[in-house]
N, C-alpha and C positions, 0 to 999 in steps of 0.2 A: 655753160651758163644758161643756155637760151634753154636745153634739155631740164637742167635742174627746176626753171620758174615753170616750165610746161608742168612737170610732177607736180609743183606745188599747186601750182592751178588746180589739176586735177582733183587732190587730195583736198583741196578748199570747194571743191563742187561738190564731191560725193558728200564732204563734210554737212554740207547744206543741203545736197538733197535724201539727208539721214534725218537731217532737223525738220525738213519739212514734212517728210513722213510721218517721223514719231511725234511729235510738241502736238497734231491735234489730235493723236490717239490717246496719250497722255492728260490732255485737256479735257478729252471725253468724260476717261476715267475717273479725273473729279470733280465731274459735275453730275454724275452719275451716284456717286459716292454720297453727296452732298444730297442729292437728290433722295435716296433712299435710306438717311438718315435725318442729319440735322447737319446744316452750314458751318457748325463753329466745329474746326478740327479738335477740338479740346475735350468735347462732349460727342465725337466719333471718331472709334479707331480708326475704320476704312478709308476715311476721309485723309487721317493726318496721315494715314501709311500711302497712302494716293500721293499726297502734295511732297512726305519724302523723296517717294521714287521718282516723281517728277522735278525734282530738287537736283536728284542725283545725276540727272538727265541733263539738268541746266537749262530747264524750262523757265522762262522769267519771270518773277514774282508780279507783275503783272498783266500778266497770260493764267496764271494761278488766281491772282482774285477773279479775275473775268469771267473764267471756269465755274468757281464759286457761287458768285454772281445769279450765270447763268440756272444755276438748280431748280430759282424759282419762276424764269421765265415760259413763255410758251413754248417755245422750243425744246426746252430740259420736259416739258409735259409728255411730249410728244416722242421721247426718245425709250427706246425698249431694248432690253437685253435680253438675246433668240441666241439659242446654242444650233450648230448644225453637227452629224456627225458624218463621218465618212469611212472609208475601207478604201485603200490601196494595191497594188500590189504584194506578193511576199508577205501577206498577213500585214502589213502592216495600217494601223487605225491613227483617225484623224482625228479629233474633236477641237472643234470652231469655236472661239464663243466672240460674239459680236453685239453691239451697241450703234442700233439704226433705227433712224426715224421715218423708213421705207421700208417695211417689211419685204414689199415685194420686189424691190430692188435686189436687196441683200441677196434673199433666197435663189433668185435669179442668176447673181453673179457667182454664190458660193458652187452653185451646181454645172454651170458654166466652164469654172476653171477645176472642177474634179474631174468633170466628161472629159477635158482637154487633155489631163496629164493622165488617163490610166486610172485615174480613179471612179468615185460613184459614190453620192448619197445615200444613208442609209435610214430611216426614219426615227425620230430624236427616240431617247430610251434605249436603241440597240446597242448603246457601248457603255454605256452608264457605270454595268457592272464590272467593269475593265480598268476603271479608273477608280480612285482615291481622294477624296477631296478632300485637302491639306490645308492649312497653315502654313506659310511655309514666313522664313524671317532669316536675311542674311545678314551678318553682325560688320560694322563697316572694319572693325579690329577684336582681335584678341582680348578679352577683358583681363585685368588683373588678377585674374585668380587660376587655380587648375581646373581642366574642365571637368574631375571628376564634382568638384564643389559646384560648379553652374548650374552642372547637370539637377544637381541636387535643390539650389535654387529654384529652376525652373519648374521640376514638378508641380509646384502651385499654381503656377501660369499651365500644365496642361502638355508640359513636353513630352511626347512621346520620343524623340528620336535625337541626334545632334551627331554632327560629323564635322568634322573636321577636313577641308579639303586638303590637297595640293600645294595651292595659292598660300595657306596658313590662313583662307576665311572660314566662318564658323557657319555654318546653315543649322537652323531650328527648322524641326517639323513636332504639329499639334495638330487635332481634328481641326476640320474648320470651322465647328462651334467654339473653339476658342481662341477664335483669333484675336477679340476682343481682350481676352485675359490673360494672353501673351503678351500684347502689346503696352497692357500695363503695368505689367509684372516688369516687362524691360525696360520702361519708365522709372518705377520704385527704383530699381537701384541703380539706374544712371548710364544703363546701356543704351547706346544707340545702334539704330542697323539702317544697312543701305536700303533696304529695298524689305517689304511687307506684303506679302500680297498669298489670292487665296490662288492652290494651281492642284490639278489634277496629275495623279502620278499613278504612273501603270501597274494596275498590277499583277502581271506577267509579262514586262519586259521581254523584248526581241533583239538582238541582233542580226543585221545584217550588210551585206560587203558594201566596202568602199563605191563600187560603181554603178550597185542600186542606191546608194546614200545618194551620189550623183543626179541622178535621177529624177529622185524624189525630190529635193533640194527645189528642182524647178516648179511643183507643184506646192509647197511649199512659201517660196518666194513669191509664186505669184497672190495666194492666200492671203501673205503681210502686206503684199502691196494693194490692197484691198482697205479703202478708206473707216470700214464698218468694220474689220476684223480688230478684235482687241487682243485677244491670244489664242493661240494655238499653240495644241497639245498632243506626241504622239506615244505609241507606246514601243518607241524603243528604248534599250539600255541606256 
């Protein structure tokens, strides 16, 4: 018994030190959103596709107004989003992107934990053409129909792609000028998706072994644990 409440503990610590990492990256995200838009999700897809994800996370509604809130304070003035790129080992590329209101902090730390793990900054622009900037929109279910018909639906939202996982979830990908018009095309007819957001996707995918995944993993982790990191993107398979 005593082993069993120990696990539980545990699993209730990590649980919470998961919430405490992501809920103010999360929070960033929609005030950022907010910030380079308009306030009201209704009249901003990024916005409402921000407060979903952050929904899905089980961010509290309000933690979410606060967020909102904040777009027009000084603080949301003072907040910038700075990509960094980087190079690894085994060909393998990094690409940062971060929301900090200490440029020279961030910079700092990002080049900090590349020198640490084997890696090295490379000056912004170097990977750009490496990457694909997407649309991307994950459906939280199956819609009612075949997906050869969705597919077909979507083209006026801008769908270039749609896959069908594993899992039995459905990912959309569109340029990322149409994120906007994905997001309301899956409004019109009553889909909902977990998660909306814009991500870079490689394009010349790499694999490589398990024990450089290993590896890399550390310089990685240490990336997301990085207050100002919002996402990170590499170009493996």
């Amino acid at each position: 018994m005593g082993r069993a409440f120990e696990y539980r503990k545990a699993s209730k610590l990590k649980r919470w030190g998961n919430m405490s990492r992501v809920f103010p990256k999360l929070a960033k995200a929609i005030t950022l959103a907010a910030k380079n838009g308009v306030p009201d999700p209704d009249m901003n897809p990024a916005l409402r596709s921000a407060i979903n994800t952050a929904k899905a996370q089980n961010l509290p509604k309000d933690n979410i107004d606060a967020a909102i809130k904040r777009a027009t304070s000084k603080d949301a003035a003072n907040l910038d989003e700075i990509n960094y790129e980087g190079k690894w080992l085994h060909g393998v590329l990094v690409f940062v992107e971060t929301a900090t209101d200490n440029g020279t902090r961030t910079v700092a730390n990002i080049k900090m934990i590349f020198n640490k793990n084997h890696g090295q900054v490379v000056p912004n622009g170097s990977l750009e053409f490496m990457f694909s900037r997407k649309a991307v929109f994950e459906l939280k279910e199956k819609p009612n129909m075949s997906l050869e018909d969705l597919e077909m639906e979507l083209i006026d939202g801008g769908l270039e792609e749609l896959k069908e996982e594993d899992d039995g979830s459905i990912i959309l990908y569109a340029d990322y000028t149409d994120f906007g018009n994905m997001s309301k095309k899956l409004e019109e007819m009553g889909i909902e998706y977990e998660k909306g957001s814009l991500q870079r996707i490689p394009t010349s995918p790499i694999e490589i072994t398990d024990e450089q995944m290993e590896q890399l993993s550390v310089l990685l982790d240490k990336l997301e644990d990085d207050d100002d990191v919002q996402n990170i993107y590499t170009n493996l398979a």
